[in-house]
C-alpha positions as CSV (number, residue, x, y, z in Angstrom):
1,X,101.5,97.1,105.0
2,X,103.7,96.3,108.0
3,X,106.2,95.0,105.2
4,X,106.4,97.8,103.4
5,X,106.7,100.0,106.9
6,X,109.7,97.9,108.3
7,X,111.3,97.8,104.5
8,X,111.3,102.0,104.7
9,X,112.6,101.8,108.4
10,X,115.5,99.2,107.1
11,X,116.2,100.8,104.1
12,X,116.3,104.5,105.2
13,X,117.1,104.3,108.3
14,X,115.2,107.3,109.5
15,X,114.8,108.1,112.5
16,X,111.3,106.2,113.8
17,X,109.3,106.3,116.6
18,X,105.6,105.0,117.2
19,X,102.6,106.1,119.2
20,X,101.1,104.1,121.7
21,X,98.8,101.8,119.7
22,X,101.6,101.2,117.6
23,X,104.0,99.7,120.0
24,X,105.0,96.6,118.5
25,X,104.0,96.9,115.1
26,X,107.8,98.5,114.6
27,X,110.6,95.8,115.2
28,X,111.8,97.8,118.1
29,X,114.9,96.3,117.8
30,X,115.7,98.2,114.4
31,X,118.5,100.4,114.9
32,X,116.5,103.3,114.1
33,X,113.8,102.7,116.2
34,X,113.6,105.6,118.7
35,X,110.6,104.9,121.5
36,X,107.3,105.9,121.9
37,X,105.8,109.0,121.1
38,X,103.0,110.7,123.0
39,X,103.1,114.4,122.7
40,X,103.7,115.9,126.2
41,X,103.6,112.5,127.9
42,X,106.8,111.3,125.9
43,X,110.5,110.8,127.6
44,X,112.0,114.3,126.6
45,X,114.6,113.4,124.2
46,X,111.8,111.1,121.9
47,X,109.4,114.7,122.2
48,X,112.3,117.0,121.0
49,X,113.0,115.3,118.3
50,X,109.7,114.7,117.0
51,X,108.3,118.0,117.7
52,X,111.6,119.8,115.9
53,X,111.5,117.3,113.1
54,X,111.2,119.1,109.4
55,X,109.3,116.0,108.0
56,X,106.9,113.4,109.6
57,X,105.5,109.9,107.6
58,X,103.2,109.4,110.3
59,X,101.6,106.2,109.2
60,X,98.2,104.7,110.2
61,X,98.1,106.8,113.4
62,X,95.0,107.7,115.3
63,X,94.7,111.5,117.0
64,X,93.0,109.7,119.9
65,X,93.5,111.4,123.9
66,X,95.3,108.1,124.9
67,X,97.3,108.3,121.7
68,X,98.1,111.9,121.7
69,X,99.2,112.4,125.2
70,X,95.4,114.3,126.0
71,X,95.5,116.0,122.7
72,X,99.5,117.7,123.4
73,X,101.1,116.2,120.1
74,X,103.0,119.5,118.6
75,X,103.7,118.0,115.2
76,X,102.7,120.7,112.3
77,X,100.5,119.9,109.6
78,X,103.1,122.1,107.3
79,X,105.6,119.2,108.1
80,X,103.0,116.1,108.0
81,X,102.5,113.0,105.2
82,X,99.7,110.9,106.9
83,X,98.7,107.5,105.2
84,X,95.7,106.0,106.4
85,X,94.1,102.5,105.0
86,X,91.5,104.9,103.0
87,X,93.6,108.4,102.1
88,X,96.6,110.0,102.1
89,X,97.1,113.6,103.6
90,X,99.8,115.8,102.5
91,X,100.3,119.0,104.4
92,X,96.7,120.4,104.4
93,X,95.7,118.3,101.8
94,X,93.5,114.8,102.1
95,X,93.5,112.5,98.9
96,X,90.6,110.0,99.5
97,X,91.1,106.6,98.3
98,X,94.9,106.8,98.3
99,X,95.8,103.6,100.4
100,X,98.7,103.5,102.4
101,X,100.1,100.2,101.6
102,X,100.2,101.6,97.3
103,X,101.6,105.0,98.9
104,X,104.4,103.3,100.8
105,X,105.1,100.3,98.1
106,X,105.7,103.3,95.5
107,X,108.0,105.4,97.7
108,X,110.4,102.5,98.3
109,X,110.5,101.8,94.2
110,X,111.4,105.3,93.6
111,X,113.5,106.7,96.7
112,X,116.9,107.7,96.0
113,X,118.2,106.4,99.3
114,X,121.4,108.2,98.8
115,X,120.2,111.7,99.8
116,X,118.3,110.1,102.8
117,X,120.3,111.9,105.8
118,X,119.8,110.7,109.3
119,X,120.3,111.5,112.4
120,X,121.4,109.8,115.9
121,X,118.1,108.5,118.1
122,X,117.7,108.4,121.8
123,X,118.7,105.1,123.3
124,X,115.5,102.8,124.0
125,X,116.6,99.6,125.5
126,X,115.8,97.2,128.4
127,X,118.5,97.5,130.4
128,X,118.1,98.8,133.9
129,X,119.4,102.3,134.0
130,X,122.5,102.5,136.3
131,X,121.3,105.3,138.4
132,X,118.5,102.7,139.2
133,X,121.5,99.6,139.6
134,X,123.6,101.6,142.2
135,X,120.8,102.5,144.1
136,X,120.5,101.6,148.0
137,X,116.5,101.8,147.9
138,X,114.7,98.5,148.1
139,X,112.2,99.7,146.5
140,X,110.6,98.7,143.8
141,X,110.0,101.3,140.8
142,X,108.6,101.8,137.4
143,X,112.2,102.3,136.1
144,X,113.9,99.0,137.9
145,X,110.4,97.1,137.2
146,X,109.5,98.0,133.3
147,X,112.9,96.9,132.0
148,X,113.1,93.4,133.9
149,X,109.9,92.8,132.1
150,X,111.0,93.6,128.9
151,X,114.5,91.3,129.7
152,X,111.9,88.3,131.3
153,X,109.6,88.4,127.6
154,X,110.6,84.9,126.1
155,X,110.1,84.1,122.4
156,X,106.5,83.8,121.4
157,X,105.5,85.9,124.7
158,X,102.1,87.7,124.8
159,X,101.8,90.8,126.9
160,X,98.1,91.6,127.6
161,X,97.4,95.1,129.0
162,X,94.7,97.8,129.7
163,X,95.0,101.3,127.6
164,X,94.8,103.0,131.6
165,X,97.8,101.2,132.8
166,X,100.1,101.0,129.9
167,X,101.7,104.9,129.7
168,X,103.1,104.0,133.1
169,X,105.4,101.6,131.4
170,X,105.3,101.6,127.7
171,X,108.0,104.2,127.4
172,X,110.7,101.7,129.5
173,X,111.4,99.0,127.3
174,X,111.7,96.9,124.2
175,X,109.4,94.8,123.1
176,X,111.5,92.1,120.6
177,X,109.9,91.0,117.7
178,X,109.2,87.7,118.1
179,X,106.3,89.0,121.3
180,X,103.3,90.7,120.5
181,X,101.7,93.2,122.6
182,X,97.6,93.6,123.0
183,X,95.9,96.8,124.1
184,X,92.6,96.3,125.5
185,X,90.1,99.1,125.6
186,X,90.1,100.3,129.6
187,X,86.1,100.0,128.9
188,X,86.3,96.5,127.6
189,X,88.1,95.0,130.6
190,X,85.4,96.8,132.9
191,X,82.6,95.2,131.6
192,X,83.9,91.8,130.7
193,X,84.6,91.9,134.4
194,X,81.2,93.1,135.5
195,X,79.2,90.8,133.4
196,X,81.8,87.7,134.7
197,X,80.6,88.9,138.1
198,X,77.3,88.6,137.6
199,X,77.6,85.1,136.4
């Protein structure tokens, strides 16, 4: 499915961001890709232009608090295509049994990609902002710190992190596509760690 995903991205060129959970499935280094989506929580120039946008593919995504920015995504229904691994929804409509993968694999045989108009994305990249770079401070901070990690991430890098922690970063850099990121459950961590305690 994740072929199929990156082939629309490449071929369209559409504007695309991701949720959360998704980061890293999307080669963040596509030209289209625009950051990270999660409604309220998101960097105001990635929530504008979702929230405003006429037409959403939102593809595999899961309405979850942690996902959804505590349930504040404003993306309308009337505007929506959703494919899941199970159904399709258009609009108000659920198809059940309509994989995503047969959904997406059709659309890319029969786009016309000529009429496919896009649109100029927000900047996502790990380079330390230059209000940051000029600053006197010594201090260490979530914009000087998030970027360096996404610049130190080597090929073959695997970035292990807790749902809890992650929004405090996730929105400040790129992760290349030769890394993979893993999301561990908040409640997973906790009791792996209580039961190694006990041991």
């Amino acid at each position: 499915m994740l072929d199929e995903l990156h082939e629309l991205v490449e071929k369209t060129q559409l504007p695309t961001f991701v949720s959360p959970m998704g980061k890293g499935a999307v080669n963040e280094e596509f030209k289209a890709y625009g950051g990270v989506y999660v409604g309220d929580v998101s960097r105001d120039e990635v929530r504008q232009r979702v929230d405003d946008a006429e037409l959403i593919l939102y593809v595999g995504g899961l309405q979850s608090d942690f996902n959804s920015g505590g349930f504040t995504y404003r993306i309308a229904k009337k505007n929506t295509v959703e494919f899941h691994s199970d159904h399709t929804k258009i609009r108000y409509s659920e198809f059940p049994g309509i994989q995503m993968q047969g959904v997406l694999r059709k659309l890319l045989d029969k786009l016309d990609y000529s009429k496919v108009q896009t649109h100029p994305i927000p900047d996502i990249s790990n380079i330390i902002p230059r209000s940051v770079q000029e600053s006197v401070s010594e201090e260490i901070n979530h914009a000087w710190l998030w970027p360096r990690v996404g610049q130190w991430l080597r090929e073959g890098d695997v970035v292990i992190t807790e749902t809890l922690v992650f929004p405090m970063f996730f929105q400040s850099w790129i992760i290349t596509s030769s890394c993979s990121l893993a999301l561990v459950e908040h409640r997973i961590l906790v009791s792996w760690r209580l039961a190694s305690q006990r041991t």
